[in-house]
C-alpha positions in Angstrom: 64.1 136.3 122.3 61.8 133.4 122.8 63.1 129.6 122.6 62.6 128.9 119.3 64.8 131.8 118.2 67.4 131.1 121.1 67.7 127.4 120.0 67.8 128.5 116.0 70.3 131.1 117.0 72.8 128.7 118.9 72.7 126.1 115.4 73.3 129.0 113.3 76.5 129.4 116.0 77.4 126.2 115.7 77.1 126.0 111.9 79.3 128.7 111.6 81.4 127.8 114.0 81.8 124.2 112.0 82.1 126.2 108.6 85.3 128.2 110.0 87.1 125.1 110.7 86.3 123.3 107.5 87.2 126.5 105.2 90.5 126.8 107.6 91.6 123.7 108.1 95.1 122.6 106.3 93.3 119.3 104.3 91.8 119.9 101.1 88.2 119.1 101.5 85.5 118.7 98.9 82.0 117.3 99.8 79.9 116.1 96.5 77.1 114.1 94.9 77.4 110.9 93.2 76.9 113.1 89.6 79.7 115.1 90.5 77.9 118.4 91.4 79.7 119.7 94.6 78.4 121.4 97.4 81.3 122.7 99.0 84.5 122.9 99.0 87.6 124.4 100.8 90.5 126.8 100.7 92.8 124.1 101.0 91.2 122.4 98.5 91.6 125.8 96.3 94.7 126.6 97.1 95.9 122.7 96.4 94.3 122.7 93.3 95.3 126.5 92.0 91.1 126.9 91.4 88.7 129.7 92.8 85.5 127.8 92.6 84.6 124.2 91.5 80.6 123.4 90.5 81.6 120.0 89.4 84.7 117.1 90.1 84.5 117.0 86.6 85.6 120.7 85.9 88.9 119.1 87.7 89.7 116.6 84.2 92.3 120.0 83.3 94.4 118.9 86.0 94.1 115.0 86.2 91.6 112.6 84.9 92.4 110.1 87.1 91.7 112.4 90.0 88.4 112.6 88.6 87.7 108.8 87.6 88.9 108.4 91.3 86.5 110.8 93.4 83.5 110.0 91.3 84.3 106.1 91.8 85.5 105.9 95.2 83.9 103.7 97.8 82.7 104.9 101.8 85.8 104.2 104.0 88.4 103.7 100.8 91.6 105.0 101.0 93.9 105.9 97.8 97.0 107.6 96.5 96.6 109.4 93.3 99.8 110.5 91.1 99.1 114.1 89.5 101.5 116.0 87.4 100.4 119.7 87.5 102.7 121.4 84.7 106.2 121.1 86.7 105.0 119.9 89.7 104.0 116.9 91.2 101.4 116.0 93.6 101.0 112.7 95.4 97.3 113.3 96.7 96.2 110.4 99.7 92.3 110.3 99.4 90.0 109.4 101.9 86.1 109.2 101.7 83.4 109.4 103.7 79.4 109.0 102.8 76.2 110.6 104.4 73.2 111.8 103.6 71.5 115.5 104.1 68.0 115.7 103.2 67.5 112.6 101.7 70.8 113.8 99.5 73.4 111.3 99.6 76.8 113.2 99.7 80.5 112.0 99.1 83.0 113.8 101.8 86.7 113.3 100.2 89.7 114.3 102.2 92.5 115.1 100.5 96.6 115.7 101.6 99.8 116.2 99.7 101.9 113.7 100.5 104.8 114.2 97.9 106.9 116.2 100.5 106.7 112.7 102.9 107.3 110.3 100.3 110.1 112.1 98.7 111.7 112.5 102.5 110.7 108.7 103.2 112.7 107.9 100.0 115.5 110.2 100.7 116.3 108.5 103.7 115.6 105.0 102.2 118.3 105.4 99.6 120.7 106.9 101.8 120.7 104.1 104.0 121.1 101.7 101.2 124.0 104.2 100.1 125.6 103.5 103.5 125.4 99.7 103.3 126.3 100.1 99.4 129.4 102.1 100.5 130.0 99.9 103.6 129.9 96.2 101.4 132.2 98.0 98.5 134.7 99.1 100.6 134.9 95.7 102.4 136.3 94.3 99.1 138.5 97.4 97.2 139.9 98.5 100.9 142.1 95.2 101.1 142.3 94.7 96.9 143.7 98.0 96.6 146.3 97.3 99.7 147.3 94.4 98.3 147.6 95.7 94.9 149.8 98.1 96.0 152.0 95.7 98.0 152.5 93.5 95.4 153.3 96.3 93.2 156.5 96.9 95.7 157.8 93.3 96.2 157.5 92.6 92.1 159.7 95.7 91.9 162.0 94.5 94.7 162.2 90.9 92.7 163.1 92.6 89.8 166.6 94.1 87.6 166.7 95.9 84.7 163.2 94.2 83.9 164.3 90.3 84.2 163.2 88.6 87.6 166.2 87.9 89.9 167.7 84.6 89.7 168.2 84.2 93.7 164.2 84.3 94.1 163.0 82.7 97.4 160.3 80.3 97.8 158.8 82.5 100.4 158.5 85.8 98.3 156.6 83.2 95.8 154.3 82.0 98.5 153.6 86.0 99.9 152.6 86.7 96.4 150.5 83.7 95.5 148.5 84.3 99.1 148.5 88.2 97.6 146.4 87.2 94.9 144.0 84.9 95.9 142.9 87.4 98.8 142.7 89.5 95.6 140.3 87.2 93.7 138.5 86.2 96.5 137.4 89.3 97.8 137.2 90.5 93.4 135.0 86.9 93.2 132.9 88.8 96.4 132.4 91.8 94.8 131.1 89.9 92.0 128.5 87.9 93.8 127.8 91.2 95.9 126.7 93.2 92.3 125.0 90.2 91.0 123.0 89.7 94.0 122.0 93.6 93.6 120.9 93.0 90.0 118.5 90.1 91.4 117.2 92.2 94.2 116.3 95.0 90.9 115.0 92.0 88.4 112.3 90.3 90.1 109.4 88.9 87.7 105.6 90.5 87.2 103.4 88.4 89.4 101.3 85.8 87.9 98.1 86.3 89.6 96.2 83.1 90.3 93.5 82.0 92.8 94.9 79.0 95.1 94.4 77.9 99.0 96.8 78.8 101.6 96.2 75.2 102.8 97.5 74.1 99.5 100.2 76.0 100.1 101.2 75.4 103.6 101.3 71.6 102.2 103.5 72.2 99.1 106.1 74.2 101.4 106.4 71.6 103.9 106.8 69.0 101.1 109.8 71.0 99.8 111.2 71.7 103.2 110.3 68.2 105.3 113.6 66.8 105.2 115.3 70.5 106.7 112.7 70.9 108.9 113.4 67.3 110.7 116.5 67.4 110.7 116.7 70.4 112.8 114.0 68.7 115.0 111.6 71.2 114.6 108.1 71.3 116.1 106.4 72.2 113.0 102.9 73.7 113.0 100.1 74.9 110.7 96.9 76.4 111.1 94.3 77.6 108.4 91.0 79.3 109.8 89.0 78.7 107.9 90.7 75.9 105.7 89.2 76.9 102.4 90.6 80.7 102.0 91.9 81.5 99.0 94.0 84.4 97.5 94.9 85.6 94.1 98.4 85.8 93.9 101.8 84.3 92.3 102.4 81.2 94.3 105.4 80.6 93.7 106.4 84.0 94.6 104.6 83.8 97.5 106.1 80.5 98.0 109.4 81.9 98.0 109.0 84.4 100.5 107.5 82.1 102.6 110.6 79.7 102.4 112.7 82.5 102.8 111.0 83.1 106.5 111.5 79.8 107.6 115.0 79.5 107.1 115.5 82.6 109.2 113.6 80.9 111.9 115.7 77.9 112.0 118.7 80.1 111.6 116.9 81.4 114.7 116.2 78.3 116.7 119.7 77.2 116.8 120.3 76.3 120.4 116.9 76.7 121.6 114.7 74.3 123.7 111.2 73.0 121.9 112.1 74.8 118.7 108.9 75.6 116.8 107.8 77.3 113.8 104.0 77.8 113.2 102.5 79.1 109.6 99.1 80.7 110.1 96.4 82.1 107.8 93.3 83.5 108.7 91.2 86.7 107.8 92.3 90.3 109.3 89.2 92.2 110.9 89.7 93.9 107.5 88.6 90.9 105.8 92.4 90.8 103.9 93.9 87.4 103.7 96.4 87.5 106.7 99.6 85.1 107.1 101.6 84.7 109.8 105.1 82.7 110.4 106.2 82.5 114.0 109.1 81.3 115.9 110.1 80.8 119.5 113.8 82.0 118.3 116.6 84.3 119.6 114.3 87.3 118.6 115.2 90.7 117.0 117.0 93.4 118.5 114.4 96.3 118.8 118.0 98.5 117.1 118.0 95.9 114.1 114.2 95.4 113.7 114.7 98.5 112.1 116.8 97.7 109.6 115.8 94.0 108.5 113.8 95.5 105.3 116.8 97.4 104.2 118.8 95.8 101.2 122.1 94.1 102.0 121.7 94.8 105.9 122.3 91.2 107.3 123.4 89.9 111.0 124.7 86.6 109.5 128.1 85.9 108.8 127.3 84.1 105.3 123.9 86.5 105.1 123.5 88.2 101.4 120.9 90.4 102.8 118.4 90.7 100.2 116.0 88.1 101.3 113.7 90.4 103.5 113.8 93.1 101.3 113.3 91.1 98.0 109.9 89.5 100.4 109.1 93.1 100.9 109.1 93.9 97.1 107.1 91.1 96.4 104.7 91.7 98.6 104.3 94.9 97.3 103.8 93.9 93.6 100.9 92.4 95.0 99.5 95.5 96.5 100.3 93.4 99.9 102.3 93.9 103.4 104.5 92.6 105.5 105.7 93.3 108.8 107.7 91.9 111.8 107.5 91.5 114.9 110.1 90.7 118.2 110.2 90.1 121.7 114.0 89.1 121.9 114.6 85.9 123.5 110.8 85.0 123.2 109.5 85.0 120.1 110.0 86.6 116.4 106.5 87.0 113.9 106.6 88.0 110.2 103.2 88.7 108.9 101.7 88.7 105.1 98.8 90.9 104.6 97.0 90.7 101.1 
């Protein structure tokens, strides 16, 4: 064998070799042209798609037409979640794409994973934690109604014969049963607010999109929030690099949930020396509008940072515990981020991706 056939020999190796891990690999894997026509594709692929061959993404329309729309119009680098209902099924397909060129031949690569099985067990576990703070808030009001119910229940009947109220009543059975019921609607008055404050957290308005500078912004916020912010002596701080971006959001959404971080830094900064609180916007290395609100606070536990996102979950002693997850939600409706950061003792930042 001379060296021409030796070195043809070790790429026809190699190709096979590369072939094997791409027809055995778990993610579905289809490789493509921009008309559709598809050069290969593999058993995952098959086997998540219940198909034995597949000439074109377009013979794919049976099973979704959005999956097609989406793999013949996705961009190098893009990453996307596709819903597909397939009969009684349903698939939540994450799609990932890649662009190269063979022969002058530019071809799509699109990755492709089931990721229904994680989501459902991501929102298992999501609803059984707000369950347990559900459970945890309701019983904190019918535990002591339901005592107290009963207990009144027993001294009426002991203040009672033959259905006519006694006529040596003293002043201090009166008082026992007045206290009785305002615990009862107080913590009834709680229980109230607590569902009501629920139904907000489920009712928040569609976003009205605008464009609008974070500078703009920044200044409107401290304008609403001057007088607070001096009075707690705060060293107050923004920075916009560079001061003309923009973003197309709802402002006063945003504005909300930008209000909403404050006050938990100067719920923070209680007690501290220097106190400051610095609002930053710049561009990620993503290019995504990026905001930032710091502190040099008390911090977050690394055990509660955990939790801050989950509804009702609250450290404060007057705390509803809906403002972080209501920010989340919002954030979300705008295809956005946010996420929190804590060195206890040191510093606390929340940031805003869009």
């Amino acid at each position: 064998m001379n060296d021409f056939q030796k070195v043809r020999s070790e790429k026809e190796e190699h190709f096979h070799y590369l072939q094997s891990i791409v027809q055995n690999i778990d993610v579905a894997i289809i490789a493509y042209r921009k008309d559709g026509t598809v050069e290969m594709i593999n058993k995952a692929a098959k086997v998540l798609f219940q198909i034995h061959s597949l000439k074109n993404i377009n013979g794919l329309a049976q099973l979704s037409n959005e999956l097609v729309n989406t793999l013949l119009n996705i961009s190098p680098g893009e990453n996307t979640l596709v819903k597909v209902h397939d009969q009684d099924d349903i698939l939540q397909l994450a799609i990932n794409s890649t662009e190269f060129k063979v022969k002058d031949k530019l071809i799509i690569l699109a990755t492709i994973n089931n990721i229904q099985s994680v989501l459902e067990e991501q929102e298992t576990e999501a609803w059984q934690k707000l369950i347990r703070v559900l459970t945890h808030e309701i019983m904190n009001s019918i535990t002591p109604i339901a005592s107290l119910s009963s207990t009144l229940d027993i001294m009426l009947k002991g203040i009672t014969d033959g259905g006519k109220i006694r006529e040596n009543l003293d002043v201090e059975t009166v008082m026992e049963i007045q206290q009785a019921l305002q615990t009862i609607n107080k913590r009834s008055t709680g229980l109230l607010h607590f569902v009501n404050t629920y139904r907000n957290l489920t009712r928040i308005p569609k976003p009205n999109f605008r464009i609008f500078r974070i500078k703009d912004l920044f200044n409107n916020i401290y304008l609403l929030m001057e007088e607070e912010i001096l009075n707690h002596r705060i060293n107050y701080i923004t920075h916009v690099d560079p001061e003309s971006i923009e973003v197309s959001a709802d402002e006063q959404l945003i504005e909300q949930v930008i209000i909403n971080l404050i006050r938990n830094s100067m719920h923070a900064l209680e007690n501290r020396n220097e106190p400051t609180i610095e609002l930053k916007a710049y561009y990620n290395k993503r290019g995504r509008v990026t905001i930032q609100v710091f502190d040099n606070g008390h911090g977050i536990l690394p055990e509660v940072l955990d939790k801050i996102f989950i509804p009702f979950f609250t450290t404060k002693q007057s705390g509803s515990g809906i403002g972080l997850s209501l920010s989340r939600q919002i954030l979300r409706l705008h295809n956005g981020t946010i996420a929190a950061h804590s060195v206890p003792e040191q510093e606390t930042v929340f940031t805003l991706t869009f």
